[in-house]
ZADO-1210 file (C-alpha; in nm, 4 decimals, padded with zeros to 6 digits):
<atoms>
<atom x="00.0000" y="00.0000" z="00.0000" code="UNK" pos="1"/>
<atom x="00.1355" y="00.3677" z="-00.1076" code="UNK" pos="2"/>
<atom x="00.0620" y="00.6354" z="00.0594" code="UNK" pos="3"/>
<atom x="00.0164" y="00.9961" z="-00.0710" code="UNK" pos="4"/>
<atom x="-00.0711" y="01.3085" z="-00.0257" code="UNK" pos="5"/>
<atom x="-00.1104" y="01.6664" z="-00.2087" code="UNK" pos="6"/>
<atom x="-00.1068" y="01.8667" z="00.0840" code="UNK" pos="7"/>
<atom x="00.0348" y="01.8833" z="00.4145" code="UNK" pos="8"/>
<atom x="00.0977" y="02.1678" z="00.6375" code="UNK" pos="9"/>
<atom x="00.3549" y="02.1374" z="00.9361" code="UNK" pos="10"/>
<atom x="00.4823" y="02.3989" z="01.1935" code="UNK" pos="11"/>
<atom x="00.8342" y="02.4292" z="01.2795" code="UNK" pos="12"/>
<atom x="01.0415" y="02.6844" z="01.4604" code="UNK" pos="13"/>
<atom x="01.2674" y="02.9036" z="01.2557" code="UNK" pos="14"/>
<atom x="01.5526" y="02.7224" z="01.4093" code="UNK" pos="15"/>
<atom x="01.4686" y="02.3651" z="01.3299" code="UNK" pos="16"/>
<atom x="01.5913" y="02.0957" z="01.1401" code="UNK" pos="17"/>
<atom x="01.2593" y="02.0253" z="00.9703" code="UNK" pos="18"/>
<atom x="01.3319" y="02.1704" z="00.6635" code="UNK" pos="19"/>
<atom x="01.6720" y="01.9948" z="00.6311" code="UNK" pos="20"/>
<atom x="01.5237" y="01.6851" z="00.7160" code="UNK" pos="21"/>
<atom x="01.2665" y="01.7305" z="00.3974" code="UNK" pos="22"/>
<atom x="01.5091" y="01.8144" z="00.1334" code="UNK" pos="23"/>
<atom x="01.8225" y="01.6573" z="00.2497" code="UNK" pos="24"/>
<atom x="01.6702" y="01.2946" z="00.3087" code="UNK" pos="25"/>
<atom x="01.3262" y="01.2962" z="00.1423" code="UNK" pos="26"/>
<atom x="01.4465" y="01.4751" z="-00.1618" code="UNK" pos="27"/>
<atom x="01.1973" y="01.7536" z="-00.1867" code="UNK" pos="28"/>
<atom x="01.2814" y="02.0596" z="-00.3464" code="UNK" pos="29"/>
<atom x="01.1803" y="02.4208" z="-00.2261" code="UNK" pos="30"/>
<atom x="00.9774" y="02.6174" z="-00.4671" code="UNK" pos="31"/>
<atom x="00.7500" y="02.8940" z="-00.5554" code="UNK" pos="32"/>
<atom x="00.5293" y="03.0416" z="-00.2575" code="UNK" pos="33"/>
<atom x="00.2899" y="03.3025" z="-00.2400" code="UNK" pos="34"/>
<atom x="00.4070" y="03.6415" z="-00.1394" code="UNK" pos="35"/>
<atom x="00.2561" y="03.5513" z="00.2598" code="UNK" pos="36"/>
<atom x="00.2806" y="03.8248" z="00.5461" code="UNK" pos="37"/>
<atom x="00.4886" y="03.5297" z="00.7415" code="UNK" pos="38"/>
<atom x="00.7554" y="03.3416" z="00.6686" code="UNK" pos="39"/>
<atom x="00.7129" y="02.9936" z="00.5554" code="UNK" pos="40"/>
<atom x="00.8489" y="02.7336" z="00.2718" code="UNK" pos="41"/>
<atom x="00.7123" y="02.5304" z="00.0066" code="UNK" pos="42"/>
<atom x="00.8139" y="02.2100" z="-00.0785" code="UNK" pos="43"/>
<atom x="00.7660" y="01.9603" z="-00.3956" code="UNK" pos="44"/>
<atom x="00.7804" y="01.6350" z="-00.4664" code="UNK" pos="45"/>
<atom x="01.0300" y="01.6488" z="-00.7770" code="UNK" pos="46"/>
<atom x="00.9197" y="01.6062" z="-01.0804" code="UNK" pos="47"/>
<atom x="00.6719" y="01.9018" z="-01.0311" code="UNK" pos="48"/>
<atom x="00.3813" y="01.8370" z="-01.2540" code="UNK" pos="49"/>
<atom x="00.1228" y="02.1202" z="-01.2525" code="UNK" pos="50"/>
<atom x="-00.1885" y="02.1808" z="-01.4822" code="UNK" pos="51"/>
<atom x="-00.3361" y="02.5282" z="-01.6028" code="UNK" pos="52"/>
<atom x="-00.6959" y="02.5846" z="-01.6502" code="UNK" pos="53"/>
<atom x="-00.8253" y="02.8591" z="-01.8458" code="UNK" pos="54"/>
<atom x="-01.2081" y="02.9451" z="-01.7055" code="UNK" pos="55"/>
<atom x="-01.4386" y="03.0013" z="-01.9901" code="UNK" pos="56"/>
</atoms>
């Protein structure tokens, strides 16, 4: 059984390891983030696939 996930949202302290952790050993790659009034980091699963939908 594999699991996955598109989202996840985890809380560190600026001073953590977390972050390391994520890209160093799980091989995620920091990315593109909204322009947030915090501080904060995105992560992706590489290869980053993402689909664009025009609204008619």
């Amino acid at each position: 059984m594999t699991m996955t996930f598109n989202h996840l949202n985890l809380l560190a302290s600026a001073d953590s390891q977390e972050l390391k952790v994520f890209v160093d050993i799980l091989g995620l790659k920091e990315g593109e983030r909204p322009c947030f009034p915090f501080k904060g980091s995105w992560l992706y699963q590489v290869p980053i696939f993402t689909q664009h939908e025009e609204l008619l």
